[in-house]
N, C-alpha and C positions, 0 to 999 in steps of 0.2 A: 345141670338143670334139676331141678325141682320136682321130686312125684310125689304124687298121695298114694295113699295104702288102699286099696277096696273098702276096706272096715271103717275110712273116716271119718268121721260125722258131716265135715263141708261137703265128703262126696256124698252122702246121703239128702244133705240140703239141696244140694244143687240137683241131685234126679231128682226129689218131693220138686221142686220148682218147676223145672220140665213136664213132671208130670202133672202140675195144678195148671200148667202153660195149655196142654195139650187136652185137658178136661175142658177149658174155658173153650179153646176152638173149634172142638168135638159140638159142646154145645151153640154157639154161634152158629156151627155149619148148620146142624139141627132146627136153630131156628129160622138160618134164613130159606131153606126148601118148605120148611115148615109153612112161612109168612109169605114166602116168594118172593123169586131171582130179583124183581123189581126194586127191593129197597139194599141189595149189595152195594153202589153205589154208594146208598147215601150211609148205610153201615161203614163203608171202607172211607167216604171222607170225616163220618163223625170219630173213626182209631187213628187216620193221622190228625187230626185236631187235637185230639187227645195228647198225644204223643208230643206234640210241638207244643204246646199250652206247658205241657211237664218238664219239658226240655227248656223253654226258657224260664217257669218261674226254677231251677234247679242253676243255670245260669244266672237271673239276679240276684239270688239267695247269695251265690258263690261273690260275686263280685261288690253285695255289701256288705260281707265279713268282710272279704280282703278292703276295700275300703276301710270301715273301722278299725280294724287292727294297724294298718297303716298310719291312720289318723293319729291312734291313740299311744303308737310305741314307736313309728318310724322318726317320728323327732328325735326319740333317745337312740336311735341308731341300732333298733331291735327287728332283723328280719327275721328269724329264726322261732318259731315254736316247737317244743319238745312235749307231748302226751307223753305220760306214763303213770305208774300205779305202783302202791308197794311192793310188788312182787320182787320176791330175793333174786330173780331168776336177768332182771334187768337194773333194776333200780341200782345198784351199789357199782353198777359198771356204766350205768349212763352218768351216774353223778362223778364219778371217777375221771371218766375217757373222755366223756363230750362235753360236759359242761365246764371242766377243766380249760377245752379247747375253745370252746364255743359261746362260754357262759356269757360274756360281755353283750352278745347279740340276741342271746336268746331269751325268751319266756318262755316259762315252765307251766305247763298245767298236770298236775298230780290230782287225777282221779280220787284216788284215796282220801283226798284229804276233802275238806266244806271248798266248793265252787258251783259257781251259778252260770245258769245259761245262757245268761246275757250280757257274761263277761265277753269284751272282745276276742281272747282267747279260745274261747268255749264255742262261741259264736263259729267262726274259723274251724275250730277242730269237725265240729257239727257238718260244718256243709264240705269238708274233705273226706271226712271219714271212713264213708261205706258202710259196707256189711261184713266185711271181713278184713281183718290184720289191723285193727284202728286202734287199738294200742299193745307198744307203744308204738307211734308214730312219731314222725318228723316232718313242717310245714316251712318251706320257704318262701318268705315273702317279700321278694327285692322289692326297693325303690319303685322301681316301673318294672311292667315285663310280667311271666308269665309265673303263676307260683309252681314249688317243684312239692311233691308229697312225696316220701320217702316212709315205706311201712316195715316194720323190722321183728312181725313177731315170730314167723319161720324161721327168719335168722338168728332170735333169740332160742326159740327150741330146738335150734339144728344146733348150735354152740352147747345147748346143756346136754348132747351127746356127745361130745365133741371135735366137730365139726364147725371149726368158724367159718371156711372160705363164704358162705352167704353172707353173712355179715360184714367180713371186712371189705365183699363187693360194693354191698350197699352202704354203708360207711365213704369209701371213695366216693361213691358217687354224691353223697350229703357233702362230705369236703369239699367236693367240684362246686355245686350250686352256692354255698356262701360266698367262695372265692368270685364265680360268676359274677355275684349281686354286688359285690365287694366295687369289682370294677367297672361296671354298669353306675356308680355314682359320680 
């Protein structure tokens, strides 16, 4: 398993988070003793509206990439997207190992280089992404079914100590899901 260091910048993110979380509720409480108990209710049904308005445009977002990418590459028999970037640290071992293995299914999007956002590709990378470990990643996109997102940059920085078993975990588990989508046609 996997630890952060105390000194690492994502754990410093993630408390600054927490603590912008717990400044926002500080002051909500504030206001509502402030305004009175009377409008909690209608405060508490307008944060899950909120909430659920976010959650599904985040759901159709997700499901009109995957659409378009499907549309635009699942004819050529491409489930497979690869994010990466020139980094020496990945690139000359993704081109190596995976796309060796994988290339026939896969699209590339290389950060580094001129791309747009409104490539299908890009589109897809966008709405999997996150906040954190989003490149290089790995998107699966079978036929039908559910897509898999495989993030590999801890496993690239644990391997430039030397340390692959992350990697070649997550790796397996990329082999697993092509294979999956393979047979799902």
């Amino acid at each position: 398993m996997y630890s952060e260091s105390p000194g690492d910048s994502r754990t410093l993110m993630r408390w600054v988070s927490w603590l912008g979380c717990a400044v926002i509720l500080a002051i909500g409480a504030t206001l509502i003793v402030w305004i009175g108990v009377q409008v909690l209710p209608i405060t508490i049904g307008l944060l899950i509206a909120i909430a659920l308005i976010a959650g599904g445009v985040r759901r159709s977002r997700r499901a009109s990439a995957v659409r378009q990418f499907r549309s635009h590459y699942g004819s050529d028999g491409k489930d497979l997207l690869v994010v990466l970037t020139d980094s020496p640290h990945w690139r000359p071992y993704i081109e190596r190992e995976w796309l060796s293995r994988w290339g026939t299914r896969a699209i590339v999007l290389n950060r580094s280089q001129p791309w747009s956002p409104s490539q299908p590709e890009a589109k897809l990378w966008n709405a999997f992404k996150g906040i954190e470990e989003h490149t290089p990643l790995a998107i699966v996109v079978p036929p039908n079914g559910k897509v898999g997102v495989f993030r590999f940059f801890k496993a690239f920085r644990d391997m430039k100590h030397g340390k692959d078993a992350k990697l070649r975990e997550v790796e397996r588990q990329l082999q697993a899901a092509p294979d999956a989508s393979t047979s799902q046609t």
